[in-house]
C-alpha positions in Angstrom: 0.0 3.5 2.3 -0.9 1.1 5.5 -3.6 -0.9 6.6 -3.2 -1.3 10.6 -4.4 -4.7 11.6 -6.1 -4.8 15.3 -6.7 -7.1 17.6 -7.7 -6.3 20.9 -9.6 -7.7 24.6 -13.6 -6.7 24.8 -14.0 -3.6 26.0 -10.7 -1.9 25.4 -10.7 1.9 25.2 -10.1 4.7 22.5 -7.1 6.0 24.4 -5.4 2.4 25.0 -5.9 2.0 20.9 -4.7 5.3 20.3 -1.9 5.0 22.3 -0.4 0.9 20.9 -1.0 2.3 17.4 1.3 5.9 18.3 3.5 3.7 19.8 4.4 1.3 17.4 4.3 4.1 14.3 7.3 5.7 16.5 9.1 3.0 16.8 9.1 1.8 13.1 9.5 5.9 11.9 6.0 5.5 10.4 3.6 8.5 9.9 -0.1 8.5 11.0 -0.6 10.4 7.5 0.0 7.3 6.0 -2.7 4.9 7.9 -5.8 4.2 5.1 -7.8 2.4 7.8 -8.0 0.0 10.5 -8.7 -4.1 9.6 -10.3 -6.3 12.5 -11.8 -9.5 12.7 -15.8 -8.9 12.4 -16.5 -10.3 15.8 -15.0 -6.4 16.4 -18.3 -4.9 14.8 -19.5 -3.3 18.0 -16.3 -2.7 19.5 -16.9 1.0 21.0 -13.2 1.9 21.6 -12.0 0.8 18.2 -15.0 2.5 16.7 -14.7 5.6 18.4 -10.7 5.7 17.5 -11.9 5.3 13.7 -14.4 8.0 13.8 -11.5 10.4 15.7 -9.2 9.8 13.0 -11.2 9.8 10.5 -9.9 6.4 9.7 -11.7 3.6 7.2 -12.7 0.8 9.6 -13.0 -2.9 7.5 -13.9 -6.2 9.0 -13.4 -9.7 7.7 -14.4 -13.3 8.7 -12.5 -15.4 10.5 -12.9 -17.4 7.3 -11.4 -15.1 5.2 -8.4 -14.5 8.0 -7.7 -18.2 8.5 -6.8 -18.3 4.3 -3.9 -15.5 4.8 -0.5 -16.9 5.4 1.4 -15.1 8.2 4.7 -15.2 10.0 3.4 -15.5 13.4 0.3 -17.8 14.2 -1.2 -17.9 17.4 -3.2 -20.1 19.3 -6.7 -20.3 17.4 -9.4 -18.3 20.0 -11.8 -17.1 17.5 -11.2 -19.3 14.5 -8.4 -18.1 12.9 -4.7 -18.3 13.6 -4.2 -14.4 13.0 -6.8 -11.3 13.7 -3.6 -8.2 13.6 -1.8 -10.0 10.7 -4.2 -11.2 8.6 -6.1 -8.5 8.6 -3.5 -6.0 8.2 -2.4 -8.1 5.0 -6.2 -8.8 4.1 -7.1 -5.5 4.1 -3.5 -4.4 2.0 -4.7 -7.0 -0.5 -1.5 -6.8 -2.6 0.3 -5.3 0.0 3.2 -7.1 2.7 3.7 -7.1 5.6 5.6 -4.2 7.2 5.4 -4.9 10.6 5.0 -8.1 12.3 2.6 -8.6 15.2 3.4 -6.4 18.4 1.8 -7.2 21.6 0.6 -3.6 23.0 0.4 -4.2 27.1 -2.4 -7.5 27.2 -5.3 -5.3 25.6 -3.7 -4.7 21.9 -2.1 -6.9 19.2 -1.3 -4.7 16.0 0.7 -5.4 12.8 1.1 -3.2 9.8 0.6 -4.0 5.6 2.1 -1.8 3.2 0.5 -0.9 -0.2 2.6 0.9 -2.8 1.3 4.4 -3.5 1.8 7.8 -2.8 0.4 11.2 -0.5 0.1 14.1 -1.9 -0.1 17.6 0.2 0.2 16.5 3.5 2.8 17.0 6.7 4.4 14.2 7.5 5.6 15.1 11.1 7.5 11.8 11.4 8.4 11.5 15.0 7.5 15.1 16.0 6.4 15.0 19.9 3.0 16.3 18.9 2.0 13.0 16.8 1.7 14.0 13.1 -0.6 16.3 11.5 -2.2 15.5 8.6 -5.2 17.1 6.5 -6.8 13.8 5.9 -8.7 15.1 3.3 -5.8 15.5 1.1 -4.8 11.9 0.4 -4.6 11.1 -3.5 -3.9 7.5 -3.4 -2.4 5.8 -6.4 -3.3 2.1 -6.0 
């Protein structure tokens, strides 16, 4: 199961999302089947494009404190602009809570940062289309998650 940790520029759209998260799921053979949610810094509250992607996918949307992202330990810091080291990172991980880290940071065009926590568990009933042209299709009202 994956967290997706986001961070991204004020104002970015629903498509531009949509379109760093397909991107970097092909690349690492991941399925969109297995996304839980979407973790952001809370500064991201009102964040129309990330909101909008969330309510689309019908994807869990969690926010922590800069505070609370600061505390997570990450591979790849980066300059402190919000007060934390880490938005896609630690929020990916904070969000995981057990989970690690299963991919790094990825800088999506200048608009998108994204990274990807794992948590052990398991889908049950669903297509996992990995890297079928048509993105993968899911019934996300089947996941049984065994955290």
């Amino acid at each position: 199961m994956l967290w997706i940790g986001i961070g991204c520029r004020r104002g970015v759209s629903k498509a531009t999302i949509a379109d760093a998260i397909a991107l970097v799921l092909k690349q690492y053979q991941l399925s969109e089947c297995e996304i839980i949610g979407i973790a952001t810094v809370e500064r991201k509250f009102d964040e129309a494009g990330l909101l909008e992607y969330c309510q689309d996918y019908n994807f869990s949307l969690s926010f922590f404190s800069a505070e609370q992202l600061q505390a997570i330990p990450v591979p790849n810091p980066s300059i402190d602009r919000i007060g934390t080291r880490s938005v896609a990172e630690a929020a990916a991980l904070c969000a995981a809570g057990s989970g690690f880290l299963r991919v790094p940071k990825q800088a999506i065009g200048k608009a998108v940062t994204l990274a990807i926590a794992e948590i052990p568990g398991k889908l049950k009933s669903v297509d996992l289309a990995v890297g079928h042209e048509d993105a993968a299709i899911c019934d996300r009202s089947t996941h049984d998650f065994d955290l």
